[in-house]
C-alpha positions as CSV (number, residue, x, y, z in Angstrom):
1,X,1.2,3.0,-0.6
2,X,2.9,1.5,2.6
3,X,2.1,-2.4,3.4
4,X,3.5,-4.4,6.0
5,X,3.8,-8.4,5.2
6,X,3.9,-10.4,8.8
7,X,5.1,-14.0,7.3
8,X,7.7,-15.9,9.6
9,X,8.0,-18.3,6.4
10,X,10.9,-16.8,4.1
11,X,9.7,-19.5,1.0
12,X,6.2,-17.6,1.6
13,X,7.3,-13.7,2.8
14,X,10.0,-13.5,-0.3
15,X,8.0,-13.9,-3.2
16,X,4.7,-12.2,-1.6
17,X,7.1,-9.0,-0.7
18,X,8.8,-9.0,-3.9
19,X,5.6,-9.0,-5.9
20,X,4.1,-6.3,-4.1
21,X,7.1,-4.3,-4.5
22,X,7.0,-5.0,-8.1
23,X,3.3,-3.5,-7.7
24,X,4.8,-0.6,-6.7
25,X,4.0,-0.7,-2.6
26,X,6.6,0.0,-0.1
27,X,6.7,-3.4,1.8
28,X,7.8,-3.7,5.2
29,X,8.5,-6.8,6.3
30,X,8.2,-8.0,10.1
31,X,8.8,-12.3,10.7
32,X,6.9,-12.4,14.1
33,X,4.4,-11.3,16.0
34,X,6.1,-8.7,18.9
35,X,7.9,-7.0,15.5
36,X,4.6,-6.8,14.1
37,X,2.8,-5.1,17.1
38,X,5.8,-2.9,17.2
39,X,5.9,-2.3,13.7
40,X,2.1,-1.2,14.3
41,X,2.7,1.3,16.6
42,X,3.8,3.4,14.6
43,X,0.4,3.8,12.4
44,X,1.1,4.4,9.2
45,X,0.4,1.8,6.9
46,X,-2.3,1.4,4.3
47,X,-2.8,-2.0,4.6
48,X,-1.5,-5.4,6.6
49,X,-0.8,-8.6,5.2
50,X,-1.0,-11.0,8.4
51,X,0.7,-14.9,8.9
52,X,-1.9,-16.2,12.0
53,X,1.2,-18.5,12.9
54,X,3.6,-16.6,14.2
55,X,6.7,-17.0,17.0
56,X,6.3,-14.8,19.9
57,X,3.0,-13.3,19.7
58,X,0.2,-15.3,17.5
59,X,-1.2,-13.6,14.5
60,X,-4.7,-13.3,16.5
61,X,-3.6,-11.5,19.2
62,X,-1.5,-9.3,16.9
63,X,-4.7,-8.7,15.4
64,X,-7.0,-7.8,18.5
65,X,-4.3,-6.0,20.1
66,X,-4.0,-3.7,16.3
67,X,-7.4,-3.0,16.5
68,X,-8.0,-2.4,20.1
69,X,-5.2,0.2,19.7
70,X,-7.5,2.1,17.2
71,X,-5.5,0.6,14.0
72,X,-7.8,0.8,10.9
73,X,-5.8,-0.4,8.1
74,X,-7.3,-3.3,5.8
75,X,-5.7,-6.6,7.0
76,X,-5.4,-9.2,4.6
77,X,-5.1,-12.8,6.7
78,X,-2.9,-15.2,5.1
79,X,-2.5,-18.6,6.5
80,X,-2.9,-22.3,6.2
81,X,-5.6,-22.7,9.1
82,X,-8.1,-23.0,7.0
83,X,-10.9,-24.4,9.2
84,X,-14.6,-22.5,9.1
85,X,-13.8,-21.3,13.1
86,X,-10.7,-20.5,12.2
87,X,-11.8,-18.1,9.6
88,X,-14.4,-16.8,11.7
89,X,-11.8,-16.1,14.7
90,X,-10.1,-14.2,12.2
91,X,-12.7,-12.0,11.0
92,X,-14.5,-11.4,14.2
93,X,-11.2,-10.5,15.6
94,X,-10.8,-7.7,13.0
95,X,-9.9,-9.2,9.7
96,X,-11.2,-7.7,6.4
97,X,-9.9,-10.6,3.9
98,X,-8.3,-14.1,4.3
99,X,-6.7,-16.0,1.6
100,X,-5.5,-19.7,2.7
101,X,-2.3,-20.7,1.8
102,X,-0.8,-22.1,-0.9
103,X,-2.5,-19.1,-3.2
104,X,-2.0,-17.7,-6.0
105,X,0.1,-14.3,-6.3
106,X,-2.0,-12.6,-9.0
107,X,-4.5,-13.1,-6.7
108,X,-3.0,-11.5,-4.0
109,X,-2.6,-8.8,-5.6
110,X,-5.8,-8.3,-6.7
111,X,-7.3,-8.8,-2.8
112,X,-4.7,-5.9,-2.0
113,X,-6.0,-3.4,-5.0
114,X,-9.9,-4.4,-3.7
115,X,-9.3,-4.0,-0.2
116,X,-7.4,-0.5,-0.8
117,X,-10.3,0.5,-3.0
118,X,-12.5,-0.4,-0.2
119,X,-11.0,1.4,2.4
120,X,-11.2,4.5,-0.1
121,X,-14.9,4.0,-0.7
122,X,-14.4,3.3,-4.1
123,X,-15.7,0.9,-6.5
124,X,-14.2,1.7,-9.8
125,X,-10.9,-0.5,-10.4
126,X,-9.2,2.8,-12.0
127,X,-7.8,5.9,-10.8
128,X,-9.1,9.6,-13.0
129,X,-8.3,13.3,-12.2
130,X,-9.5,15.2,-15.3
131,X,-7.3,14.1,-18.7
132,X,-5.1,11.8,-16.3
133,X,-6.2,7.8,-15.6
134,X,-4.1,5.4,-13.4
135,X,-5.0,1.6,-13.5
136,X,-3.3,-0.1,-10.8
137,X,-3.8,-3.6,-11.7
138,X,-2.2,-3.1,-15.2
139,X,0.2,-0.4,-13.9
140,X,-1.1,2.3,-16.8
141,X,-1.0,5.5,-16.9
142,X,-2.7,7.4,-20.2
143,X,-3.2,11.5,-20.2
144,X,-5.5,12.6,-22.8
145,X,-5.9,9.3,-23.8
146,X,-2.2,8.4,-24.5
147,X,-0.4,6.0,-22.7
148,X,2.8,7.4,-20.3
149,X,5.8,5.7,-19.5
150,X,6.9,6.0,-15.8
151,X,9.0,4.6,-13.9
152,X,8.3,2.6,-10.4
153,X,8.9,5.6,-8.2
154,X,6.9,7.8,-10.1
155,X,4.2,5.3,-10.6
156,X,4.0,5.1,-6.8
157,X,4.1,8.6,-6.4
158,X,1.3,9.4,-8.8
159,X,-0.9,6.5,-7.4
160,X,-0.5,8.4,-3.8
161,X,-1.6,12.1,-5.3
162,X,-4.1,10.5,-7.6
163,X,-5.8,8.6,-4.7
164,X,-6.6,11.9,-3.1
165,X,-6.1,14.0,-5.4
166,X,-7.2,17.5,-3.1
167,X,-4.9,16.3,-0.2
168,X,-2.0,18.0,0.7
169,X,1.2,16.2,0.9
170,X,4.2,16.7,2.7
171,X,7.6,15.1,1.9
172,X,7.6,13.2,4.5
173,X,4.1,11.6,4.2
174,X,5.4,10.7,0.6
175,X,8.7,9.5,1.2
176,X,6.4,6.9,4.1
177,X,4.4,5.8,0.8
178,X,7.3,5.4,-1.2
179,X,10.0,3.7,0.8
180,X,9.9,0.7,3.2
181,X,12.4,-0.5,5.8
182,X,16.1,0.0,4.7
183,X,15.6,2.1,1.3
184,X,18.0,4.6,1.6
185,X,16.0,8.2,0.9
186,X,18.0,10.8,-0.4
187,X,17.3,14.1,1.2
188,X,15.8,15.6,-2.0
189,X,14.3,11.9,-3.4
190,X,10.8,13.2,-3.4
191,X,11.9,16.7,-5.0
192,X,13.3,14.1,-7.9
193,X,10.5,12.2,-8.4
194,X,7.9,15.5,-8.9
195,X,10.5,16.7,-11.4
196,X,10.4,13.4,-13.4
197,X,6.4,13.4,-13.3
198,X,6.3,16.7,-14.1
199,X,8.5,16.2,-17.4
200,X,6.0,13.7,-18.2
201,X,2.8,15.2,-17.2
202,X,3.3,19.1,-17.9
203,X,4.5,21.0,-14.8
204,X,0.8,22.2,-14.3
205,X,-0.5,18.8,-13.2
206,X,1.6,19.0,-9.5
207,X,0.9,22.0,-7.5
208,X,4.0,22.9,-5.3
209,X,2.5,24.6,-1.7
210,X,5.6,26.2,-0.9
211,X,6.9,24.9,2.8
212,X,4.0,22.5,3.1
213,X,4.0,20.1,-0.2
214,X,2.5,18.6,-3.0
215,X,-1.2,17.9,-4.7
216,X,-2.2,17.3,-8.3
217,X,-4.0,20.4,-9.6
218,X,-7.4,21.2,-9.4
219,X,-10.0,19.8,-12.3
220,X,-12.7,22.7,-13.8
């Protein structure tokens, strides 16, 4: 999963970024508003984490602009205006979550998992494809029952194929889950990462589509 933070506060934007990181997201991170409206141009993020005071373009009219543009990525508001209008401006002006500063990380991170679960149209806090169950929040992964051991990358990776698990991947869309701003991707990183799952899952669990990508296989 691909997040971009908008903080212009490093002593706020360093700790949020390297906990989600630590989550397992890609983080990108843009510290004011025009490189956040740029950043969002591009479209392909699953959720935004958004300051509301920014330098050169305030987090509002980052906001309205995202969504006028057809941007439908959860955005998590995180700020210290903490005023009812100013919570209302928020939401009404696209917001899906806001969490008032000073907070708590843990919780952070659990607004992120809800709000990606939302946008799914899930309820359930855990992640099953036949023998294989991925729990995000305690970073598990058990097949048949017993517990895996992965490692960050192929966490991430499995989380993206376990998500939507008949979708159709292509290198590229994973390497955008995977890797934010200034990770250096090796040409054959995602080819690596299959190979390391598939040591730990059995080769059947990822189906190659030869030329196009990659899927888990398909339950009875």
């Amino acid at each position: 999963m691909r997040l971009l933070l908008v903080e212009d506060d490093e002593m706020i934007g360093e700790p949020v970024a390297t906990t989600l990181r630590h989550a397992g997201y890609a983080v990108d991170w843009a510290r004011d508003g025009r490189e956040a409206e740029l950043s969002l141009e591009h479209d392909v993020y699953d959720l935004v984490l958004l300051d509301l005071g920014l330098p050169k373009s305030d987090g509002i009219n980052v906001l309205a602009r995202y969504r006028r543009q057809g941007g439908n990525a959860p955005v998590l508001v995180l700020t210290a205006r903490d005023t009812i209008e100013n919570r209302i401006a928020g939401l009404d002006a696209g917001a899906d979550d806001y969490l008032v500063k000073p907070f708590d990380l843990d919780e952070l991170a659990a607004r992120v998992r809800a709000l990606l679960r939302r946008r799914a149209g899930r309820t359930c806090p855990v992640y099953s494809h036949g023998d294989l169950v991925l729990n995000p929040a305690s970073q598990e992964v058990t097949l048949n029952g017993e517990p895996l051991s992965l490692g960050p990358r192929e966490f991430s990776l499995l989380r993206a194929l376990i998500e939507e698990p008949t979708r159709l991947y292509t290198r590229s869309e994973l390497e955008d889950k995977l890797y934010g701003w200034g990770e250096e991707v090796s040409s054959n990183a995602i080819e690596v990462h299959v190979h390391g799952l598939r040591r730990k899952l059995g080769a059947e669990q990822i189906v190659t589509v030869r030329g196009v990508g990659y899927r888990l296989k398909r339950c009875e």
